[in-house]
C-alpha positions as MATLAB code, in Angstrom:
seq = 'XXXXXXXXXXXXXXXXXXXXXXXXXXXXXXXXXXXXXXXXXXXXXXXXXXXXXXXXXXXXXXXXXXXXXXXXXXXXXXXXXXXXXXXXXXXXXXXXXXXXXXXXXXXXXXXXXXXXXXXXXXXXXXX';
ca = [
      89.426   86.963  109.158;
      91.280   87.532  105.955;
      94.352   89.081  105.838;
      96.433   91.196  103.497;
     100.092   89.831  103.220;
     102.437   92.964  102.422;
     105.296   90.759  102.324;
     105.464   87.181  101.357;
     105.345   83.940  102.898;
     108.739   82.240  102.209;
     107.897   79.748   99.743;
     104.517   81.174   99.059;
     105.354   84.152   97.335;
     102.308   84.229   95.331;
      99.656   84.018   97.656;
      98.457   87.790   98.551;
      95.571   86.968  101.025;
      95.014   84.438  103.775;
      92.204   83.526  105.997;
      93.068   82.883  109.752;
      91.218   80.797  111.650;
      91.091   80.395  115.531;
      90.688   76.681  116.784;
      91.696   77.557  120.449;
      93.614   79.416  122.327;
      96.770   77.671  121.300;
      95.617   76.564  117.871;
      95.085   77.901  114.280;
      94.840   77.616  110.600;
      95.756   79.881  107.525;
      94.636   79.472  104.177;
      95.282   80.782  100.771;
      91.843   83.135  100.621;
      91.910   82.488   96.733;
      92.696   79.288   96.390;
      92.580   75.543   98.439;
      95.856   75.562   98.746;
      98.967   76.521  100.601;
      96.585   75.848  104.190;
      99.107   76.088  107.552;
      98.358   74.901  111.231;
      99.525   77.782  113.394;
     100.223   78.233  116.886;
     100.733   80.518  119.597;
     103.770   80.801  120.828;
     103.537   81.847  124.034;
     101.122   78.875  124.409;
     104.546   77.123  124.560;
     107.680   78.736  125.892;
     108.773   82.308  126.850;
     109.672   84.149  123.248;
     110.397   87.632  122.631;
     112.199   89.152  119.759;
     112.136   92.658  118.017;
     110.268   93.748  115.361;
     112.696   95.478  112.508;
     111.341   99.233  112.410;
     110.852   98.414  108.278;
     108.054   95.475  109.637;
     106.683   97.886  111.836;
     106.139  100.685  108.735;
     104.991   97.793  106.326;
     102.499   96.357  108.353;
     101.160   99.660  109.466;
     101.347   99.002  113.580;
     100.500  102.014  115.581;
      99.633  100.257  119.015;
     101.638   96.779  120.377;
      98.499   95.599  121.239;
      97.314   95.008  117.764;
      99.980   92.745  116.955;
      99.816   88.696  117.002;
     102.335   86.383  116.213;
     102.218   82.941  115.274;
     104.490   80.134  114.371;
     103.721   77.432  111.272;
     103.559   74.588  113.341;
     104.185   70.886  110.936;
     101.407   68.543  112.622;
     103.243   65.271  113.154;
     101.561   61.985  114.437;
     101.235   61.472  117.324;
     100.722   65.319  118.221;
     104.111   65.122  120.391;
     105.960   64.848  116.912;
     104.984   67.951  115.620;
     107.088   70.562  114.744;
     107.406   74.669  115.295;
     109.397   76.772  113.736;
     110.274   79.891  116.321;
     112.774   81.210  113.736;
     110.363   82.732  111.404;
     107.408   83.951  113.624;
     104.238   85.483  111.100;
     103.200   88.793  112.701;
      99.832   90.240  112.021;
      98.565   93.566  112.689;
      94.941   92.550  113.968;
      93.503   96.325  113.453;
      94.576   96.805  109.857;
      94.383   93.039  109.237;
      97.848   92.673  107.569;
     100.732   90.191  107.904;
     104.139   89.091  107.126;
     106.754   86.986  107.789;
     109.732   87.374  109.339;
     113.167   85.302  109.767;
     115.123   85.801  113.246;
     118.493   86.654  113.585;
     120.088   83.484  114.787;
     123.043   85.170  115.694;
     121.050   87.053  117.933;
     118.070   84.319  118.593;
     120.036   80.948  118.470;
     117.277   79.658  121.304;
     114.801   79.961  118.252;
     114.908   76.682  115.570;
     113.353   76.070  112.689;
     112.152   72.921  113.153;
     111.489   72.373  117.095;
     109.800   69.076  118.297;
     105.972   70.382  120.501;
     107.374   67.453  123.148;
     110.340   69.502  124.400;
     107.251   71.935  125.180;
     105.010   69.889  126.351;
     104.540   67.734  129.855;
];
């Protein structure tokens, strides 16, 4: 499905569409719809470790949510080798409003979410 981004990537600031693709459960990938390039390897969170965090009210009006339950988020996961090596970065979930089929990015708090890095090894999650 493509989405709309109402509020850039951080480093991406030009791309204004991308295409998310479900691999699993746990897995996914986002590409630039207009071009080959950025292309991300998401994941679910949850998949992972217990994560909760609030949504900033000016999120909420951008990306048009009316219901909770049309909102996904997912974490830019770097794919390391092996797999145990990878890296997530909790601190700056994407959030996508499935119904309207919009999303942004966000960047935590780490005053108030200092459990959430930027760059946390998949084998601290993993058995």
């Amino acid at each position: 499905m493509t989405y709309e981004v109402v509020s850039p990537i951080y480093g991406f600031e030009k791309v204004k569409n991308f295409e998310l693709k479900e691999i699993d459960d746990t897995f996914f990938t986002l590409a630039n719809a207009d071009d080959t390039k950025p292309t991300f390897t998401l994941v679910n969170p949850f998949a992972f470790r217990e994560y909760e965090f609030d949504i900033p009210d000016s999120t909420v009006k951008e990306l048009e949510i009316e219901d909770a339950k049309d909102i996904s988020v997912l974490n830019i996961m770097v794919v390391g080798s092996p797999i145990e090596e990878s890296r997530i970065n909790f601190a700056a979930p994407l959030i996508f409003n499935t119904k309207k089929k919009k999303l942004t990015q966000i960047i935590l708090n780490e005053m108030k979410y200092s459990d959430y890095g930027l760059s946390e090894k998949i084998s601290d999650y993993i058995q």
